[in-house]
N, C-alpha and C positions, 0 to 999 in steps of 0.2 A: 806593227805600224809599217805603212808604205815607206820606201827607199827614195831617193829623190824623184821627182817629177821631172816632167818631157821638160817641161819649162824651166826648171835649173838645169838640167843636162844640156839647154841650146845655149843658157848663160853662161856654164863653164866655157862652151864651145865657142862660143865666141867671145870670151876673155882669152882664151886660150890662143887664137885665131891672129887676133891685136896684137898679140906679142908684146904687147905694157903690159906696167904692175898692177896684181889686182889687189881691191880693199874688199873684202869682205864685211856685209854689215848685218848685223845681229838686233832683231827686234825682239822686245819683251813683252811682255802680257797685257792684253786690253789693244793691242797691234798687230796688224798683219805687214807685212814685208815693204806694202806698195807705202807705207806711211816715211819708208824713205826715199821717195821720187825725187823729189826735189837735192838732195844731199848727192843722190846718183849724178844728177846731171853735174851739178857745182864739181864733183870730185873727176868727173871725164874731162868737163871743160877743159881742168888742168894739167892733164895726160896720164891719167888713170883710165884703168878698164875697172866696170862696179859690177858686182852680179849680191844680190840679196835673200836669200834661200829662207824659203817659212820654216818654220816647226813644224814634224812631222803630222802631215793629213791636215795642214794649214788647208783653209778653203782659202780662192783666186780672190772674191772678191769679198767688202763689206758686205754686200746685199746677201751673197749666200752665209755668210759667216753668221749674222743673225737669224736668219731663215733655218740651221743647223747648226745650234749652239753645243747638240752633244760631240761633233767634230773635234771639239776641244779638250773632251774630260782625259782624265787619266794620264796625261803629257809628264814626264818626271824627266826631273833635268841630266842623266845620264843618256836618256834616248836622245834628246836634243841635242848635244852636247857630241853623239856620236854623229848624229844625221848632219852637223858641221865638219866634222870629221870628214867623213866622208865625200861631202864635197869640195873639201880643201885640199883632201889627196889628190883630185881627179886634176888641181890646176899644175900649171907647166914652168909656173915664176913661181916662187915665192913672196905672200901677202901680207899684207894688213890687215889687223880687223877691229871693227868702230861698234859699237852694242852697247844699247841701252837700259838702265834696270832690271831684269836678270838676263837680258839680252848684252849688259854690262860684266854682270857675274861669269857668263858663259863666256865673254871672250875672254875672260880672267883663265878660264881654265884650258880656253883652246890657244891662249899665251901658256901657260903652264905646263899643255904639251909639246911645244916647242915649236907648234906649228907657224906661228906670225914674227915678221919683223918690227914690226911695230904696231900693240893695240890701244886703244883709246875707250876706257871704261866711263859710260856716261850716268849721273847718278846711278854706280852701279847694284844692285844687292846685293846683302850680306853674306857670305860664308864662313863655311868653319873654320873658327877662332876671333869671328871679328863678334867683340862684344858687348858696345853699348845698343840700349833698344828704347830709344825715344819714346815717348806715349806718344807724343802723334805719328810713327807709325806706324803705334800699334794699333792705333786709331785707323790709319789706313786699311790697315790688314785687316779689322773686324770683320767685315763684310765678307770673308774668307773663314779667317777659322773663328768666329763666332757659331759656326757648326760642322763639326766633324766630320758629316756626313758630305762636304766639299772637298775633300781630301780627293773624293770620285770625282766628281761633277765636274762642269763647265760652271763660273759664275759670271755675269753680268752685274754692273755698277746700276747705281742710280744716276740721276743727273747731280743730286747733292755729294753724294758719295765719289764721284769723277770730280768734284768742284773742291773739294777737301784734298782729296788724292794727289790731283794732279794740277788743275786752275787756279789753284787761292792764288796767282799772285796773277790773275788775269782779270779784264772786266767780264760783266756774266755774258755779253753778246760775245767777244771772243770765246769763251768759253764752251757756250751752247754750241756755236760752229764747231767747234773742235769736236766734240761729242759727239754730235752727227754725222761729222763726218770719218773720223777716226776710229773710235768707239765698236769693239766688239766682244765678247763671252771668251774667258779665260779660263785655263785649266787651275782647280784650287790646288793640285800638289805641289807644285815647284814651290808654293807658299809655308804649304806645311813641312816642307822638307826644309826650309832657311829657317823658320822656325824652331825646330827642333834639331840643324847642325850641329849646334854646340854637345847636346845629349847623346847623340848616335857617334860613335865611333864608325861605322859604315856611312854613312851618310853621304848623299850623293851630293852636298853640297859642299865636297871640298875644291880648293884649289891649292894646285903646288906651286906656292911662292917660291921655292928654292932652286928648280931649275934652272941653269946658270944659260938653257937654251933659251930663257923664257921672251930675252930681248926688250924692248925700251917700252917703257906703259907710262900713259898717263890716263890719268883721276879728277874727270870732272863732275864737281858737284854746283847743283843750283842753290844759291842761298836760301831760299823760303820751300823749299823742297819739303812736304809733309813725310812723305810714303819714303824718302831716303835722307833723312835729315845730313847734313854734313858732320855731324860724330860720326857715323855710320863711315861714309867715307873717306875720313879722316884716321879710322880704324884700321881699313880698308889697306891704306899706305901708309901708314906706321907696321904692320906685315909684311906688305909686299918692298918695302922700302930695303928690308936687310939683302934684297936678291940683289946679285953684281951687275945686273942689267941699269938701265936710265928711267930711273923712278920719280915724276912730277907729279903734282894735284893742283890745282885749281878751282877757286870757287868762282862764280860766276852769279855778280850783285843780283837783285831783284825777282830772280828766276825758280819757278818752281818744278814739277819733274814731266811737265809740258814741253820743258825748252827745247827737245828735237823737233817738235812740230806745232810749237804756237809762231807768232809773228815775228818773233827773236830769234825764227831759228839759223838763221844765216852767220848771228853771233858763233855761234857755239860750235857749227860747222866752220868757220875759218880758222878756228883755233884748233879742233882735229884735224882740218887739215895742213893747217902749217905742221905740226907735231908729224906726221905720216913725211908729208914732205922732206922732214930733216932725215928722218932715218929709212927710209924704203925708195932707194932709186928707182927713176922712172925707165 
């Protein structure tokens, strides 16, 4: 897999440049990077510097992402996890970092390598040892490992299946918006690998809650959240809660695992960013 791109090497460089804190943000699956535009500009306003880095061999835009949905196969969350890595060494302050559903999971872990002052796990997914598993979302995940053979692949939702996933708590014209415009082909491993953390003793789906580096985390979850019910997240920090860092969670009424980027999202971001706020000077 390619190493970061010209266009995260100009973002470090000019976070780096600002001489402010930077936040680090972490997109999940069926997203690309630009899905937190809006959350950039809110957290600059404030006196942040934001830089958002894709997942390895991310395509720039929606348009190509569907145009080239194999771009995505084969992603495992160890490679991504390093390709964060990697661009968080290159910064000059130490960060924050904000990530959603297993863009949640992963800043669990690039807290767990002691890299963030403060991160903010947004319905995030599960890792090894968190272990309740809702039928709905396992119902989520069908579309995934309903066949094995996605383990490789890129997959692509339906409209009903992103409406389940991620919209039930939206009307269907917000919804459909959201789809079209959000909406791209995901890799099925990072799926099968959460799936099967509990079995695999190797499993790239750990995180080390124990690191005393790991720093202040909070845990938000959407109340009607299919794809990450709030037991999940609840699991989540009841783990991470034993580490001597500052461990919150929060549910967040009405909301399902849309809320970075439906019409509510502005809720959900003032609340990551007060959290950031208290513990990562600017």
């Amino acid at each position: 897999m390619a190493g970061l791109t010209k266009h995260e090497l100009e973002d470090i460089a000019r976070a780096n440049a600002s001489g402010l804190a930077p936040v680090v943000f972490v997109h999940g699956l069926w997203l690309l990077p630009s899905s937190w535009e809006r959350w950039r500009k809110l957290f600059e306003e404030r006196g942040y510097t934001t830089l958002a880095p894709g997942w390895p061999d991310d395509p720039e835009t929606v348009a190509e992402a569907r145009a080239h949905p194999g771009a995505f196969a084969k992603k495992g969350l160890r490679a991504v996890t390093e390709h964060y890595l990697e661009a968080i060494a290159k910064l000059t302050r130490r960060c924050a970092v904000v990530g959603h559903s297993f863009g949640g999971m992963i800043a669990q872990k690039l807290a767990g390598e002691g890299v963030s002052n403060a991160t903010v796990a947004i319905d995030p997914a599960p890792f090894q040892g968190v272990l309740p598993l809702p039928i709905s979302a396992l119902k989520s995940a069908f579309p995934v490992l309903g066949n094995p053979a996605n383990h490789g692949r890129a997959v692509t939702l339906t409209f009903e299946q992103f409406v389940f996933g991620w919209a039930n708590a939206l009307p269907e014209a917000e919804a459909r918006q959201l789809y079209e415009t959000y909406h791209v082909p995901a890799p099925g491993q990072p799926i099968f690998q959460a799936a099967t953390a509990n079995l695999n003793p190797w499993s790239e789906g750990k995180v080390d809650t124990n690191n005393p580096a790991r720093g202040p985390l909070l845990l938000v979850s959407g109340e009607k959240d299919n794809t990450v019910p709030w037991s999940i997240v609840r699991a989540s920090y009841e783990r991470q809660k034993r580490n001597v860092g500052v461990t919150e969670i929060i549910k967040v009424a009405n909301r399902g695992h849309s809320l970075v980027i439906d019409s509510g999202w502005r809720e959900v971001a003032d609340t990551a960013l007060a959290f950031v706020e208290k513990h990562l000077p600017k």
